[in-house]
C-alpha positions, 0 to 999 in steps of 0.5 A: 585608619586603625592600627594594632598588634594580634597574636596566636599565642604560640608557646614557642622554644627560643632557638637562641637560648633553649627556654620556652615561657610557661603556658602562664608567662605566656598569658600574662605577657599577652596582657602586658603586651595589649597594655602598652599597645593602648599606652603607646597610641595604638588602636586595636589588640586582637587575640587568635582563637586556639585548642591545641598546643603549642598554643596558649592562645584562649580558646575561649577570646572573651575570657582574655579580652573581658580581662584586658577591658578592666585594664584598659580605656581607649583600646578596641578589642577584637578577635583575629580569628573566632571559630564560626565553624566550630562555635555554636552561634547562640554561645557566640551571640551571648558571649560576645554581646556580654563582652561588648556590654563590659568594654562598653562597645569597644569590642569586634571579632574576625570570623575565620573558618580556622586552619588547623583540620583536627579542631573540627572533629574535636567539636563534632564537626567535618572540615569538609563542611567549613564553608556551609558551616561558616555560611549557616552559622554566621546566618543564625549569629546575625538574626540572633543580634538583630532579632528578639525572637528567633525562630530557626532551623537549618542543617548543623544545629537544633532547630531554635523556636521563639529564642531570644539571646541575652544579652541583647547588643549594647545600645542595640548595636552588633559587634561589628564583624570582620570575616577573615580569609586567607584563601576562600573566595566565599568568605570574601563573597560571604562578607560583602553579602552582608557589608561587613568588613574583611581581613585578609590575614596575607601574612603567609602570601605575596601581594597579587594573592591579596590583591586578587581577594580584596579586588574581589570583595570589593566588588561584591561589596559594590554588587550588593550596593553597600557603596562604590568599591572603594568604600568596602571595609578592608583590613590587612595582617602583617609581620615585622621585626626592627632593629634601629639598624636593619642588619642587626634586625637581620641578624637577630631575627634569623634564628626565629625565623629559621626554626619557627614552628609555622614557617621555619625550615622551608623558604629563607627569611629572604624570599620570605621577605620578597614575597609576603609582607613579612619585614625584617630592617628599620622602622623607616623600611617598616614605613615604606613597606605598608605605605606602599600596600594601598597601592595594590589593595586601595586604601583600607581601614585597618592594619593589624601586625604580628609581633610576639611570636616564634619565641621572640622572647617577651622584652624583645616584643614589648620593644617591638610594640615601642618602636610601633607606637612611637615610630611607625604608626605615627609615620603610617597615620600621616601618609594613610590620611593623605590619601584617603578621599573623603568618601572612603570610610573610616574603620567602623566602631560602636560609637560611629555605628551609633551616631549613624542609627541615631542620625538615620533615626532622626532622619526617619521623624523628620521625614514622618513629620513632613509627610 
């Protein structure tokens, strides 16, 4: 199972102090922060795709994640959101391809939609149209990496004749894509259609809300005989915040909760906490928390948290992306390994998707040579 942080890059005043980080303290603390994501043994960064205040988050993700790949080794890269409404689909297949060739393969992305209504216009586009758009768009991504020469036309773009993308996929191989929804049955559908993964970024909603949607996909998955339901790619959001005592996690999270920019001034921290999986004590409570989600949704692939937002000041979520690493995951890792059958699969990457083509491959010659 895969573990790792994103952020929205929300540039956010500390309620605590009255300082807000400038745009570029907040990009270069989102670096360090994927740096010691990898150094203390976690598995994935993924950033947000943004075009408005109060974020600073890329509104291009390759132009942070190509710059992160020169500085780290082992880290898989991902998006927590790409635009797939808003994005052409050439740029897209272009972009990421030619990421994926400089973090030699370790690179993914999360389609999303987006939630922010004015993003759309400012591209040309109507949200009334998001579904069809994330349905066509996603379509025309997916001949461009499998196919040389495309040849296209449908309702949101020009028509493409005999268009090839480059770079082609490194070693012939997608970025593997992850559809990400919080609340669309389509994206659901739209990810099992085509058996890739799906992420359900539930940290804005209680836990029979995501099991409702991943049960769905699930099925899908299994609908269009990419394997049993349990074997469907699935990946979770999460927020937490610890302190080594949980009243002092309390206690000093409350400020950031009360006055953040997202959820700040509606429901308290504690039906917050009850409802989503938003968690605020030691890392033990931390632990027991997600050990407990693969009991609503069944065991799953990845578990992404988010860590630097709110203003939490930049110290206080590099001691977060710690106490993940050190104490937390190692927990979590355990636990999911111990549970999960052998038939259910692991979270994919370049290098798994690769020995499968090349197994599938040599299975196709020795079949030829038989015959």
């Amino acid at each position: 199972m895969q573990f790792g942080i994103f952020t929205v890059g929300d540039v956010t005043t500390d309620p605590t102090t009255g300082t807000t980080v400038s745009e570029n303290e907040r990009i270069k603390q989102t670096v360090a922060l994927a740096q010691l994501a990898e150094q203390v043994g976690l598995d994935v960064f993924a950033t947000g795709e943004h075009h408005n205040p109060p974020f600073a988050a890329p509104a291009n993700p390759t132009v942070l994640l190509a710059h992160v790949a020169a500085r780290i080794e082992r880290l898989v890269l991902s998006t927590s959101t790409t635009l797939i409404t808003t994005n052409d689909p050439v740029r897209l297949a272009e972009d990421y391809a030619y990421l994926q060739h400089l973090a030699d393969g370790r690179i993914d992305l999360m389609m999303g939609r987006g939630n922010t209504g004015p993003v759309y216009p400012w591209f040309g586009k109507d949200i009334r149209d998001g579904i069809p758009l994330a349905v066509e768009n996603y379509a025309l991504l997916r001949r461009l990496w499998t196919e040389e020469n495309v040849t296209w036309e449908g309702k949101y773009r020009s028509p493409l004749q005999s268009f090839t993308s480059t770079p082609r996929p490194l070693d012939g191989i997608a970025p593997f894509v992850w559809h990400g929804s919080i609340r669309s049955p389509e994206i659901a559908e739209q990810a099992a259609y085509y058996g890739d993964g799906f992420f359900h970024n539930n940290i804005f909603w209680p836990m029979s809300h995501t099991k409702q949607m991943v049960s769905l996909y699930r099925r899908r998955f299994a609908h269009y005989g990419h394997g049993s339901a349990d074997q469907a790619i699935v990946g979770l959001g999460g927020q937490v915040f610890m302190r080594a005592n949980s009243q002092d996690a309390v206690r000093e999270f409350r400020p950031y909760f009360d006055n953040a920019p997202v959820y700040g001034h509606g429901p308290s921290m504690e039906d917050f906490t009850r409802e989503t999986p938003l968690t605020v004590g030691s890392p033990q409570q931390v632990i027991e928390r997600y050990a407990a989600m693969a009991d609503s949704v069944g065991d799953y692939q990845r578990q992404l948290f988010l860590i630097d937002h709110a203003g939490l000041p930049h110290k206080t979520a590099m001691e977060q992306v710690e106490l993940l690493g050190t104490q937390v995951v190692p927990e979590l890792r355990k636990i999911a390994a111990a549970r999960k059958p052998a038939h259910v699969p692991d979270a994919p990457t370049h290098a798994s998707r690769l020995a499968a083509a090349v197994s599938a491959t040599h299975e196709d010659a020795d079949l030829e040579v038989t015959r």
